[in-house]
N, C-alpha and C positions, 0 to 999 in steps of 0.2 A: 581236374577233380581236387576238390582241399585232402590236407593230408589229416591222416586217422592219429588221434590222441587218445590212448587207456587210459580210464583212471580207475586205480584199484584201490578196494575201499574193505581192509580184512574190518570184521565184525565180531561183537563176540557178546550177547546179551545188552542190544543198544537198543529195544524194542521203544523204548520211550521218547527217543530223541531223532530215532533215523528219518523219520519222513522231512522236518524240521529240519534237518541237516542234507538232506537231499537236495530239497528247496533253495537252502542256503547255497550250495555245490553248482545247481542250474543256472543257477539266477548268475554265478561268477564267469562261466566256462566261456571266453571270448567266439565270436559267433565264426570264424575267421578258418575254423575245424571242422572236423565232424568229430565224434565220438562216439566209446563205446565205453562204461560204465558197467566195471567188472565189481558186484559187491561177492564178498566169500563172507558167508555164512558160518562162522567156527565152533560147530556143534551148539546152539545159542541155547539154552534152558525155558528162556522164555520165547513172548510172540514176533519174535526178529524175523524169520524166516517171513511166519504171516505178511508183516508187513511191507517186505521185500519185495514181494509176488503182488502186492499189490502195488507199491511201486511202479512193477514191472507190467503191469494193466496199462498204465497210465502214459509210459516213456518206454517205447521200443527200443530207446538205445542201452536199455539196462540188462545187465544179463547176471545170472545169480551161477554164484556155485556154490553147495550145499555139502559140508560134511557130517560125515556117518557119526562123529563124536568130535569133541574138544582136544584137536591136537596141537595148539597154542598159536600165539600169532605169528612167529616164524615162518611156520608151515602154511600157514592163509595167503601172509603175503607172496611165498615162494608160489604156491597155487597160481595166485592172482597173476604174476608176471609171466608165467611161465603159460596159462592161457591166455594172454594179450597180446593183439595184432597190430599194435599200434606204431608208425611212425615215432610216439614216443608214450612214455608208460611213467604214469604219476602215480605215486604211492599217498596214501593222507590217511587217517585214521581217522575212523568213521563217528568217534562219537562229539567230535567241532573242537577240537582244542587245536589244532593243525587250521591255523586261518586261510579259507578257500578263497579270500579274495587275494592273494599271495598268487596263484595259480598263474597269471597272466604273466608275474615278473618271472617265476620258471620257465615259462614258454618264448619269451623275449631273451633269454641268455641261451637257451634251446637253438632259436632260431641266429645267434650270433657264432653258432660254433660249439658251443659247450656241449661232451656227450654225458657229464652226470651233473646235473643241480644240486646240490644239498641245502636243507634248510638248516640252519645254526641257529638253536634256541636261548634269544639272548636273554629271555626272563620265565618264567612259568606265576601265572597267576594262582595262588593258593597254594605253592608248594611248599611241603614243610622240610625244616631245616636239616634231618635226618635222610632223605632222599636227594636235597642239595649238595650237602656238603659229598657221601657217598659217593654222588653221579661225579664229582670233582676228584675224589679219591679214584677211580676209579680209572677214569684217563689217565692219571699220573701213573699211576703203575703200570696199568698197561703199555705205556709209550716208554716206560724205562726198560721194562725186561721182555719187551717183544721189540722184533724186526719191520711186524707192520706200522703203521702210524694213526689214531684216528684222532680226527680234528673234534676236539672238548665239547660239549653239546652238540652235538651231528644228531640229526635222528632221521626217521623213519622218511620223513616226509621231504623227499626226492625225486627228481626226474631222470629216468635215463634211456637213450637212444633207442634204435633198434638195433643196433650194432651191441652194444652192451647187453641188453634182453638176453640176445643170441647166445654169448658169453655167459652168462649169468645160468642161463639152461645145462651147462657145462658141467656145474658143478655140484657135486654128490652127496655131498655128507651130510648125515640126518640133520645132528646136534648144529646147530647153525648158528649165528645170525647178520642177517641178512644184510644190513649198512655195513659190519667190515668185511663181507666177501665181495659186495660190489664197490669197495676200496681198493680189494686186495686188484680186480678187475685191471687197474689204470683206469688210460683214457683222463682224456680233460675235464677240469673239475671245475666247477661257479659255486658260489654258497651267497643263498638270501639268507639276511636274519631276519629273527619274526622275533614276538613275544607268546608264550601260549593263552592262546585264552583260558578260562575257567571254563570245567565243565557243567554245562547246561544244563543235563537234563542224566539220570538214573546215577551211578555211584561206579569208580572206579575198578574194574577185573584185573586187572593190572596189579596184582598187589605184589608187595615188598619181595616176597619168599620167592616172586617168579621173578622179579628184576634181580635178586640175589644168583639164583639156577639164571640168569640171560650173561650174567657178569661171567659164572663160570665156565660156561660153555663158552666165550670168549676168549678166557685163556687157555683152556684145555683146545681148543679148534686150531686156534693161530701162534700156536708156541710152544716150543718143548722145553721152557723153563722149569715150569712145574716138577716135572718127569727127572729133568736132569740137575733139581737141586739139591739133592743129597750127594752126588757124586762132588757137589761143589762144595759143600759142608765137608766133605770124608778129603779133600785135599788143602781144607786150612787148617784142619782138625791134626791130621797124619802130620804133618813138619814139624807142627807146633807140640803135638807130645814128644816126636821121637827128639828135637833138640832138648825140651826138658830134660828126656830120658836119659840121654848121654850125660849130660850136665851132671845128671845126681849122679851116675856114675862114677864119671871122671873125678867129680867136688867130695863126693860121700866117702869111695869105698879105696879109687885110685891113689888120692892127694889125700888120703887122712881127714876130711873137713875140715879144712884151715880157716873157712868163714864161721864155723861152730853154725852152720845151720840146724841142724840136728835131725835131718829129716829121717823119719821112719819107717820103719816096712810095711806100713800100710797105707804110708804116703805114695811110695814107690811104686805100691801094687796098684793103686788108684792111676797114676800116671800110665802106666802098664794095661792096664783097661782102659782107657781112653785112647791111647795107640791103639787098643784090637779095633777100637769102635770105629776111628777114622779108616783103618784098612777096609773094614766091612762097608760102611760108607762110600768110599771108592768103588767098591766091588759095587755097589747097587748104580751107582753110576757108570758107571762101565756098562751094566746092565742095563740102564735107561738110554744110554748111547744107543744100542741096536734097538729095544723097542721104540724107539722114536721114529727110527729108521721106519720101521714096520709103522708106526700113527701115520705118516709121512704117505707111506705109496698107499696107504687101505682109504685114505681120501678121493686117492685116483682123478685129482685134479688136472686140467689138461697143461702140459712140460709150456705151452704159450700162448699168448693173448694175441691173433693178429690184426691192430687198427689200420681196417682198409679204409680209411678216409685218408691215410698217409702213406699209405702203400701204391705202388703201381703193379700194372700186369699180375694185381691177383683181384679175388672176389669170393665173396663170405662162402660160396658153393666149396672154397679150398678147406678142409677141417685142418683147427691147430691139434697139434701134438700135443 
């Protein structure tokens, strides 16, 4: 029997463009599979849903999931994978900027070994330079002051195993997203580049303010820098007044001012508040040390990832810790 390929397709008000892109979607899907064609429905406003179900008239292998409201696309696609039974589970976005004829070269690095594909977006059509440069800024700091790593235009539009899937169900936390947790995952990695195409057909939901909230729950999810950088302020802060502070000391009050600095008591008291500030400083670091602790286990992420393609005498039935 051929092996079962998911493709999951979150939605989110594409009522104009989905049949069109569906079309697009069948005509690519090499014949070599079966499938099954999960679209998630993300609270849509308009006729999306409508047109899904009819779709689904048309092509038994489509299966719809429908939510009760708009809880972003995070959550569509964590849906989407998390109901696929697939030998392997393709992610793309629904409204054609994610080139479905690409599909085949995921499946060909699939079938060599690879348990995650990424697509690595080497141009976007119509982007504007305010969301460019951003998406660029964006990598770079993250890859500085976190421990994970994401490779610079990675997006959504990825394959990954059943082994990974399994994995991927693992993991808890609301505030998500979804390409650096099945980073954070392992496992063997392949990356197509594509170009994006231009979208087709209705106007962008995706806007600026949510790719902003996608950035932060990025680094709030995968890093306690945030949390712990005032403790990192309160310990360059704290040396660098108290040496001052000696100094006017010893220069001012000890040695008579033999440099004629002449400094003041309100100079003194200024330096002297800035010491209290670096101790308090400390002190919230200090404090961000243990609530990190607490960010850390309230994830409840499993302590390991076991890849039983490299393992012997075990099998996915064994749960990681």
């Amino acid at each position: 029997m051929k092996k079962l390929v998911s493709i999951v397709v979150p939605t989110h008000n594409e009522a104009a463009g989905i049949s069109h892109f569906h079309r697009k979607l069948r005509e690519s899907l090499p014949n070599r599979y079966r499938y099954e064609l999960l679209y998630v429905d993300d609270g849509s406003t308009d006729s999306t849903l409508e047109k899904l179900k009819s779709i689904r008239e048309k092509d038994s292998d489509v299966h719809i999931i429908s939510f009760s409201k708009n809880f972003g696309k995070e959550a569509a696609t964590t849906a989407g994978i998390n109901e696929s039974k697939g030998d392997a589970t393709i992610i793309i976005d629904g409204d054609g900027q994610h080139p479905v004829e690409l599909i085949n070269s995921f499946l060909k690095k699939w079938e060599k070994g690879a348990q995650v594909v990424i697509g690595l977006r080497a141009n976007n059509k119509n982007e504007g330079p305010l969301k460019h440069y951003g998406s660029k800024l964006f990598y770079r700091i993250f890859n500085l002051i976190t421990k994970e790593r994401l490779v610079p235009n990675s997006t959504d539009f990825r394959l990954i195993s059943a082994e990974v899937r399994l994995a991927f169900g693992k993991l808890n936390e609301h505030n998500r997203i979804t390409r650096a947790l099945i980073d954070w995952l392992g496992y063997k990695k392949e990356y197509v580049t594509f170009t994006a195409n231009a979208r087709e057909f209705g106007e962008a939901t995706y806007t600026m303010n949510k790719l902003v909230k996608l950035a932060m729950n990025s680094f709030i999810s995968l890093t306690t820098f945030p949390l712990l950088l005032s403790g990192y302020l309160g310990i360059i802060i704290t040396p660098m007044a108290l040496f001052v502070g000696l100094f006017i000391i010893i220069e001012q009050y000890m040695m008579g001012d033999p440099l004629s600095l002449k400094i003041t008591g309100s100079a003194s008291l200024g330096v002297f508040i800035v010491f209290l500030v670096g101790i308090i400083l400390t002190g919230q670091g200090l404090i961000a040390l243990y609530t990190s602790r607490i960010h850390e286990e309230v994830k409840n992420r499993p302590h390991y990832i076991i890849d039983y393609t490299k393992s012997t005498d075990t099998t996915p039935n064994h749960k990681s810790s």
